[in-house]
C-alpha positions in Angstrom: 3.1 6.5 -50.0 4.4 3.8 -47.3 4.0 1.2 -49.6 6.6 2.7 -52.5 8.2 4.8 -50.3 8.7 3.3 -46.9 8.4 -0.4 -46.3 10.9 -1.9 -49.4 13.3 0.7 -47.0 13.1 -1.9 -44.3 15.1 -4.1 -46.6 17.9 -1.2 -47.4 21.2 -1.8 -46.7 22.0 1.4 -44.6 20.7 0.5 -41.1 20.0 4.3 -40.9 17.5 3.7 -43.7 16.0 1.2 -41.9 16.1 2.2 -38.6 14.1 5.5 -40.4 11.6 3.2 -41.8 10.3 1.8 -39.4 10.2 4.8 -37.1 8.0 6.3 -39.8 5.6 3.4 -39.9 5.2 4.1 -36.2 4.5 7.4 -36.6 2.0 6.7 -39.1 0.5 3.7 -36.9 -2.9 5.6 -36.6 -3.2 5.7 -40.3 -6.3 4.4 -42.0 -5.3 0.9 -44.0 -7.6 0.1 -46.8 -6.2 -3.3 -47.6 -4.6 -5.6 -45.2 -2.0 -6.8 -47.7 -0.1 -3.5 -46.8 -0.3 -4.3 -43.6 0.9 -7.9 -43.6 4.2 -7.0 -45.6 4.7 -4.2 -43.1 4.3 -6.6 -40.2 6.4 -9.4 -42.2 9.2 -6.8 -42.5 9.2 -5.6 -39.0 9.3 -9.3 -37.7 11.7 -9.9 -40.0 14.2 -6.7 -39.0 13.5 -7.9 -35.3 14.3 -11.0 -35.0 17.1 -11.4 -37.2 20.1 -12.2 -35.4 22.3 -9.8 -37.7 20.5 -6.8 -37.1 21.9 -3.7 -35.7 20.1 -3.0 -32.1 18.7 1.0 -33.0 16.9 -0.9 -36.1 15.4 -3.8 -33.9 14.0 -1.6 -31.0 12.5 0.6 -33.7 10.8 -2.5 -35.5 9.5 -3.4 -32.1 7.9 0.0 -31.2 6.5 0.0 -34.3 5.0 -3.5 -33.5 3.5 -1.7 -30.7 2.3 0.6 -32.2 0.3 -1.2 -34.9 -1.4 -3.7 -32.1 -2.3 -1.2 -30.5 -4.5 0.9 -33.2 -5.0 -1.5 -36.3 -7.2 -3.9 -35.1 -6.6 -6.7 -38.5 -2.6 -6.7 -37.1 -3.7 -8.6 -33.9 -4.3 -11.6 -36.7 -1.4 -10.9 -38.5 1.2 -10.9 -35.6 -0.3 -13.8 -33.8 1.3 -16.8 -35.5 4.8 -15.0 -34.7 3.8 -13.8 -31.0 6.2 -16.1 -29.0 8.8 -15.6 -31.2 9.0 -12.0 -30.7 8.4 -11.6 -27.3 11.2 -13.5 -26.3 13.0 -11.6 -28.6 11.9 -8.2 -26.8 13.1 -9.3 -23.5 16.4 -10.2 -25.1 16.1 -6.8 -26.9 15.2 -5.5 -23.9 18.0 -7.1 -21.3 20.5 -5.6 -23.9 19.2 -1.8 -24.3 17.6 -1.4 -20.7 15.3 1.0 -23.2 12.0 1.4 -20.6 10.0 1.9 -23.8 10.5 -1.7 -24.6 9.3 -2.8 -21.5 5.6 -1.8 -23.1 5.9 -3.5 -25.9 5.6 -6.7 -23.2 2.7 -5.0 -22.0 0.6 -4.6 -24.9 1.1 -8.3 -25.6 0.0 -9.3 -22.0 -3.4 -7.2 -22.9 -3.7 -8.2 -26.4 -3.5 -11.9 -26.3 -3.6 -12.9 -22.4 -4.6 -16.6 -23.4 -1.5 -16.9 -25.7 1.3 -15.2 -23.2 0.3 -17.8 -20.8 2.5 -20.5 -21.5 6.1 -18.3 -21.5 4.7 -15.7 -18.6 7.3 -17.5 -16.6 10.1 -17.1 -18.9 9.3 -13.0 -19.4 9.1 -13.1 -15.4 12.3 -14.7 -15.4 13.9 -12.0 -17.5 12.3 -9.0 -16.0 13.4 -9.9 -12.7 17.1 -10.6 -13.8 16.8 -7.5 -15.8 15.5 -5.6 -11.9 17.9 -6.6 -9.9 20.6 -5.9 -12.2 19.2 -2.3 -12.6 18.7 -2.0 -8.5 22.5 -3.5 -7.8 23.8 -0.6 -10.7 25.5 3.0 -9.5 22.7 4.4 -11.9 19.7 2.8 -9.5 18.4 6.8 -9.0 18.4 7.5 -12.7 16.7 4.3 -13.5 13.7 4.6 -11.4 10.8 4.8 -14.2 12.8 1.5 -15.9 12.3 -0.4 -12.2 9.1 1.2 -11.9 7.8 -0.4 -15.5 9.3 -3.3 -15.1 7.2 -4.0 -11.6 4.0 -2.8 -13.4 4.6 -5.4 -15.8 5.3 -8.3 -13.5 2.3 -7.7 -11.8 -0.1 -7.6 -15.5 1.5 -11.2 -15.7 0.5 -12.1 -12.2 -3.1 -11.1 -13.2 -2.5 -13.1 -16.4 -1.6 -16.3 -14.6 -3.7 -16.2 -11.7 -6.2 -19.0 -12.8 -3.0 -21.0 -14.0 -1.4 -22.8 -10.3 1.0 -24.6 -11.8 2.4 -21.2 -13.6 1.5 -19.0 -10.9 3.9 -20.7 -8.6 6.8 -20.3 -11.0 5.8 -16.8 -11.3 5.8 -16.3 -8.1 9.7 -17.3 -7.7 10.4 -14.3 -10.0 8.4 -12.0 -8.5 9.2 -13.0 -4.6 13.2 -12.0 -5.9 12.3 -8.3 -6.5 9.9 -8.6 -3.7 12.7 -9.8 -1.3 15.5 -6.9 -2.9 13.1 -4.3 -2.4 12.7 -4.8 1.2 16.4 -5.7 1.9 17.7 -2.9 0.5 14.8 -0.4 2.1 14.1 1.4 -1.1 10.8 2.7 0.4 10.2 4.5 -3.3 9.0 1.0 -4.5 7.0 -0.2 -1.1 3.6 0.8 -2.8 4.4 -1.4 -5.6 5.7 -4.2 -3.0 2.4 -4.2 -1.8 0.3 -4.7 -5.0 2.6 -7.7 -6.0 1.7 -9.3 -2.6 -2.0 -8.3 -2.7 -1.9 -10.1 -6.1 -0.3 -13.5 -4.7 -2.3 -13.7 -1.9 -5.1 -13.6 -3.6 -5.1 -17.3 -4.4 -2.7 -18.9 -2.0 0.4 -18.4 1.0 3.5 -20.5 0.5 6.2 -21.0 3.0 8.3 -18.3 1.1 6.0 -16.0 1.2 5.7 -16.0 5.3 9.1 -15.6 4.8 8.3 -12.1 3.3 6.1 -11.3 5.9 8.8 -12.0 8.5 10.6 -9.3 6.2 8.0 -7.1 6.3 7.3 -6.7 9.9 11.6 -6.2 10.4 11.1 -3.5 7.9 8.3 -1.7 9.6 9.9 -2.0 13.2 13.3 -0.8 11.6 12.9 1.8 9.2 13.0 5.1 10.5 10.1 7.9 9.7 11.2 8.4 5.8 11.1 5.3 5.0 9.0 3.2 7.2 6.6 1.1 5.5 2.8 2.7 5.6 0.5 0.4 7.4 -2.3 2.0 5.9 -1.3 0.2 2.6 0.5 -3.1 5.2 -2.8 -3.7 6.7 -4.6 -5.1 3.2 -1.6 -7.2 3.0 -1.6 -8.7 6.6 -5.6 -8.9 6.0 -4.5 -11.5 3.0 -2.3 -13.2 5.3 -4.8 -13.9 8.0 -7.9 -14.8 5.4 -6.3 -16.9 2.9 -4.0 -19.1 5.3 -5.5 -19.0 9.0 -4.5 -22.4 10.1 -1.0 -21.3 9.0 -1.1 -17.5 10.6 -2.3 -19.4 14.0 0.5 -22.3 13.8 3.2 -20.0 14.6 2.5 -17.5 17.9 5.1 -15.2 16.4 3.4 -14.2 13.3 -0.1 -13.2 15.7 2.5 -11.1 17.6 4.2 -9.8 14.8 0.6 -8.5 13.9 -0.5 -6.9 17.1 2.8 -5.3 17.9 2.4 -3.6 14.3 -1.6 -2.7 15.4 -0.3 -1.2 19.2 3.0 0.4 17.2 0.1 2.1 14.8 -2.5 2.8 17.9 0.8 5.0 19.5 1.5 7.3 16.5 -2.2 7.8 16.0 -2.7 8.6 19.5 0.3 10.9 19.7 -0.4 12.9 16.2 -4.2 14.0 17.7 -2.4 15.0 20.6 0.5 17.1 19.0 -1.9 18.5 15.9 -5.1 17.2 15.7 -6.0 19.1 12.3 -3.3 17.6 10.4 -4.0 14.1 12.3 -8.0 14.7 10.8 -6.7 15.7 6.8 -4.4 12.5 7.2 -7.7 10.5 8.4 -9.7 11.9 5.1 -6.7 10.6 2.7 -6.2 7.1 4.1 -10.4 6.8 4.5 -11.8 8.8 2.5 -15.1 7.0 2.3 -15.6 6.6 6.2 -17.2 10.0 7.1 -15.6 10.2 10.8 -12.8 7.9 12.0 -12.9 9.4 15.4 -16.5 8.3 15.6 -15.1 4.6 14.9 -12.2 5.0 17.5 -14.6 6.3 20.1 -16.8 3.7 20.1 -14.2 0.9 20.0 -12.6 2.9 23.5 -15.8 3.2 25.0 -16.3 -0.4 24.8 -13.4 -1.4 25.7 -12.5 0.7 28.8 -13.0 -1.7 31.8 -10.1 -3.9 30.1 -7.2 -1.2 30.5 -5.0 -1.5 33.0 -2.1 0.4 34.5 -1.8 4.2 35.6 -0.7 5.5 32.3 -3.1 4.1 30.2 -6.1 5.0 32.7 -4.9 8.7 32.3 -4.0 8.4 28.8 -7.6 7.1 28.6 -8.8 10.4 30.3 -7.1 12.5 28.3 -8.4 11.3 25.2 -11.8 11.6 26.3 -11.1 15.5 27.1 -9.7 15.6 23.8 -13.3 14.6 22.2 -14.8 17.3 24.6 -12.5 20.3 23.0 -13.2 19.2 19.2 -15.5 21.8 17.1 -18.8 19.9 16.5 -18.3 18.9 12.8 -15.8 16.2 13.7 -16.7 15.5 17.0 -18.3 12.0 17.7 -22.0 11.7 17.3 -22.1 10.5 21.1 -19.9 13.1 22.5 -22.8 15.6 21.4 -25.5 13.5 21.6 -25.2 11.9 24.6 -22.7 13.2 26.6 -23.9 11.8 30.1 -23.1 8.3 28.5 -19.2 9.1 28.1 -19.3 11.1 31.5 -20.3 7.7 33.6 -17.5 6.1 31.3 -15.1 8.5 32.9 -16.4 8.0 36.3 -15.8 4.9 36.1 -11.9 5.2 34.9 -11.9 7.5 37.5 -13.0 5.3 40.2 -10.0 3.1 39.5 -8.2 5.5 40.9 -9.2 4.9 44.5 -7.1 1.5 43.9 -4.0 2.6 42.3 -4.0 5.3 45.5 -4.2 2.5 47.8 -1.4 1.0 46.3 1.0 4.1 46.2 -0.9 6.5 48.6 -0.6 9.3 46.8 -3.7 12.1 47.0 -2.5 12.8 43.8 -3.9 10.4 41.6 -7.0 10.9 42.9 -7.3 14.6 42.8 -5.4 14.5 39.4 -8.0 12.9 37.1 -11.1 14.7 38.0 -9.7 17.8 37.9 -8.1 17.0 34.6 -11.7 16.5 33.3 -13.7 19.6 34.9 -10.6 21.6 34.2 -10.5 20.9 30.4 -14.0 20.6 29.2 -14.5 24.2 31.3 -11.2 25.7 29.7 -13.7 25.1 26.6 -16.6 26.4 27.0 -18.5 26.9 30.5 -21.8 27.9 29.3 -21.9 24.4 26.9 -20.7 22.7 29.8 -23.6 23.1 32.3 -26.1 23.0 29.1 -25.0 19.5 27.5 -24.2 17.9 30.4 -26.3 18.7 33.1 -23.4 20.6 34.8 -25.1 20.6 38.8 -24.9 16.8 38.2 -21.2 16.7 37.4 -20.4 19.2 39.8 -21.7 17.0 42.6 -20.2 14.0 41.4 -17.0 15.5 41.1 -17.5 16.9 44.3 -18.2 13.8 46.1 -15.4 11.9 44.6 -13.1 14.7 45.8 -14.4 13.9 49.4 -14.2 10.2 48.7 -10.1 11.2 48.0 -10.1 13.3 50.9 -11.6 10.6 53.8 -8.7 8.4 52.2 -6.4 10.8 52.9 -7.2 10.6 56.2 -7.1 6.9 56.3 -3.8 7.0 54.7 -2.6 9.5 56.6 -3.5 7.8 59.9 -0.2 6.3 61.8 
């Protein structure tokens, strides 16, 4: 039936006819083909409609749908199209840059899969046009309706990325294209496309870091300190990027002492907001954890450990009672997400807190204030009693705190004295 009744259409005069034609062959693309002469004329004609420079546009983008189509589920067309593949992929993008149709876009991206070898040598020249075709798309009034379009086109940029990635020479020119949407995207704050921002890195950095793309990271890091809380740039995703950064190109990451600082001013910016979201709602803060890690079975068992080796290196009143605070936060968690040493060995993190206590004595002697010392032990028995008294005196020996407690409330009160003293 296709072959009397559909494919001489593709030569009718009426572009309706053809337009219908080959629309039909793509509907039919699933079809079983007993002889590949059928298909050859069919994939002759369609060529033949696309890239003739006469043709009406609806009849082109249907030829190359069809196309489509037909690599994708007739396995002898691969064959057939191949001698004619650069040809019409150029001529898609054209098509493509004419229509802003986003199902063209795929007809790019089932060449990229079908004959990765082949695409090679003009990836540059399809990056080239999808990037001219993005930015004219994200500088247009109709950016919002055009969001799957920008979205397919990004998808296909980074398929060619993955295409040319054992290819330097090609990769760098790629990597002009690409570094254009990359830099649009972040100057214009469009946070919608920051995920895909980050896959297009991840993809470069794989191999190498050129100067232009430390300029990106200087972008970056002015886009996470600027953006407000809809649109700030998630670190979760950020910190396999800056991971990249610092593995591939060390010597370069150390050359400059801004880029290091750039870094741990993102980490300590992070530290704060996690810090303050177990404070405000901690249940929300632990469902957040599960999503970003979802194979890591406790996070607050990794940020415990990392505080309680790391404690004799804070300094400064408010950190040492921020410090204190979080540990009476571990005290009042339920036991399925409280950390393993909290429950298991709960003397250990006491002497930890003795210890930040005992700093007190010093900041005292600076300000003389009875205050700071009475304020942190009491901020301690206070909270983990508020709790639960009966597991207090079972899990942590409670006579035992009680006297030390009691004898650094003496220790505050002979200061007091000393202070006091004319």
């Amino acid at each position: 039936m296709l072959k009397t009744l559909v494919i001489d259409r593709l030569r009718d005069p009426s572009k309706f006819v053809r337009a219908r034609a080959a629309w039909c062959i793509k509907q039919y693309s699933e079809a079983r083909f007993f002889y590949t002469e059928t298909l050859a004329k069919i994939i002759e004609s369609l060529v033949q409609c696309l890239c003739d420079t006469n043709e009406e546009l609806p009849v082109q983008v249907e030829s190359a749908l069809a196309i489509q189509c037909l690599l994708k589920h007739q396995d002898k067309v691969h064959t057939l199209v191949h001698p004619s593949m650069g040809v019409i992929i150029l001529k898609v993008l054209e098509l493509l840059t004419k229509t802003k149709i986003e199902d063209v876009i795929f007809v790019v991206d089932e060449f990229l899969e079908q004959y990765i070898e082949d695409v090679v040598p003009v990836s540059s020249e399809v990056a080239e046009h999808l990037c001219h075709l993005f930015l004219e798309i994200l500088g247009s009034s109709d950016v919002d309706d055009r969001t799957p379009t920008l979205l397919s086109i990004i998808h296909t940029l980074h398929n060619i990325l993955d295409v040319v990635e054992g290819h330097m020479e090609i990769m760098v020119k790629v990597e002009g294209s690409v570094l254009k949407v990359i830099n649009a995207i972040l100057e214009v704050k469009n946070f919608e496309f920051y995920d895909n921002v980050v896959l297009l890195l991840q993809s470069i950095l794989q191999s190498y870091v050129s100067e232009p793309m430390w300029d990106v990271f200087d972008k970056m890091y002015n886009v996470f300190k600027t953006s407000d809380s809809l649109t700030v740039l998630p670190f979760s995703e950020l910190g396999q990027v800056l991971h990249l950064y610092i593995v591939t190109d060390t010597e370069s990451f150390l050359a400059f002492p801004h880029r290091l600082a750039a870094v741990l001013d993102m980490c300590i910016t992070v530290i704060k907001v996690v810090i303050a979201a177990l404070y405000v709602n901690l249940d929300v803060t632990l469902q957040a954890f599960h999503q970003i890690a979802p194979d890591h079975p406790n996070l607050l068992e990794y940020i415990c450990d990392q505080f309680l080796s790391c404690y004799k290196k804070m300094e400064g009143i408010h950190n040492r009672r921020m410090a204190l605070i979080g540990i009476c936060l571990y005290f009042q968690l339920p036991p399925p997400v409280r950390p393993s040493l909290i429950s298991t060995d709960p003397k250990k993190a006491f002497t930890h807190v003795v210890l930040v206590i005992g700093v007190s004595v010093a900041i005292a002697e600076l300000i003389g204030k009875f205050v700071v010392l009475v304020e942190l032990p009491l901020l301690l028995w206070l909270t983990v009693l508020a709790r639960d008294k009966v597991e207090f005196l079972r899990s942590f020996s409670g006579i035992r705190c009680s006297v030390s407690i009691f004898f650094l409330l003496k220790s505050a009160g002979h200061l007091w004295k000393k202070l006091s003293k004319p």
